[in-house]
C-alpha positions in Angstrom: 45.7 3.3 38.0 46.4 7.1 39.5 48.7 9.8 37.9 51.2 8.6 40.4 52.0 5.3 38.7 55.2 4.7 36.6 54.7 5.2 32.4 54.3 1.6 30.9 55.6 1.0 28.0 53.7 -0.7 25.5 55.5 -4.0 24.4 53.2 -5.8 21.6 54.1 -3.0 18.9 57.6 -2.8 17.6 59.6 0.2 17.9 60.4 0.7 14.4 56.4 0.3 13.3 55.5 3.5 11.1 52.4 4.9 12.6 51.7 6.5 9.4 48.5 5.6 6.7 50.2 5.4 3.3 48.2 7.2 1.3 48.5 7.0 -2.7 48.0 9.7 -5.3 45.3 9.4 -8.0 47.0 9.8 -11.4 47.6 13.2 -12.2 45.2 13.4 -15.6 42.6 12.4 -12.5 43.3 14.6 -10.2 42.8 17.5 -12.9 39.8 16.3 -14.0 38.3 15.9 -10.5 39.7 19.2 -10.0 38.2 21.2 -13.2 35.0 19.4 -12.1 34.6 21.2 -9.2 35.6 24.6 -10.1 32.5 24.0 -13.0 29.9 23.3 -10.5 27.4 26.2 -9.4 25.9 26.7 -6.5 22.2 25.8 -6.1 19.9 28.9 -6.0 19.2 28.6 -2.5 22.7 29.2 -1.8 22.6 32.6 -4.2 21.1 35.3 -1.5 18.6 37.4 -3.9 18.2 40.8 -3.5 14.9 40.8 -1.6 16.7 39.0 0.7 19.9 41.2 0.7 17.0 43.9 1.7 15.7 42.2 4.5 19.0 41.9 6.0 19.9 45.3 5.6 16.5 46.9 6.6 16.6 43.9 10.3 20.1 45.6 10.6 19.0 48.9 10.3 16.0 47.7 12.9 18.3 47.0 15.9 20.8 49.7 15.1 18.0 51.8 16.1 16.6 50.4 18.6 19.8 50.5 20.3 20.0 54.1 19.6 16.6 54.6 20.7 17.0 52.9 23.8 20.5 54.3 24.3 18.3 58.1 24.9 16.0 56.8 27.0 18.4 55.6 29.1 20.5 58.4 29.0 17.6 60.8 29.6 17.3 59.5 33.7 
């Protein structure tokens, strides 16, 4: 089959078929709880950043903003 050949139309599925998953809705009083559930969970420590770690960031930042400066006048020095 090339790009050249004629669109067939697929026969076996009726024209009128809805393509469409039904999907049903969970009772309201469980979609609230299931809601108020997740708004009550907290996150796991490891997904808290601390403040050593906040510092680490900041100071590696701080690092290659530097360096760039640094190796921005060398460069320019030539």
């Amino acid at each position: 089959m090339s790009y050249s050949d004629p669109v067939k139309t697929i026969d076996h599925i009726p024209q009128d078929f809805d393509m469409k998953r039904i999907t049903r809705k969970r009772p309201l009083e469980q979609r609230r709880a299931a809601k108020q559930a997740r708004q009550n969970v907290e996150p796991f420590s490891c997904e808290r950043p601390s403040l050593i770690w906040k510092v680490v960031v900041l100071a590696g930042a701080l690092a290659i903003v530097a360096a760039a400066i640094f190796q921005g006048v060398l460069n320019g020095s030539n």
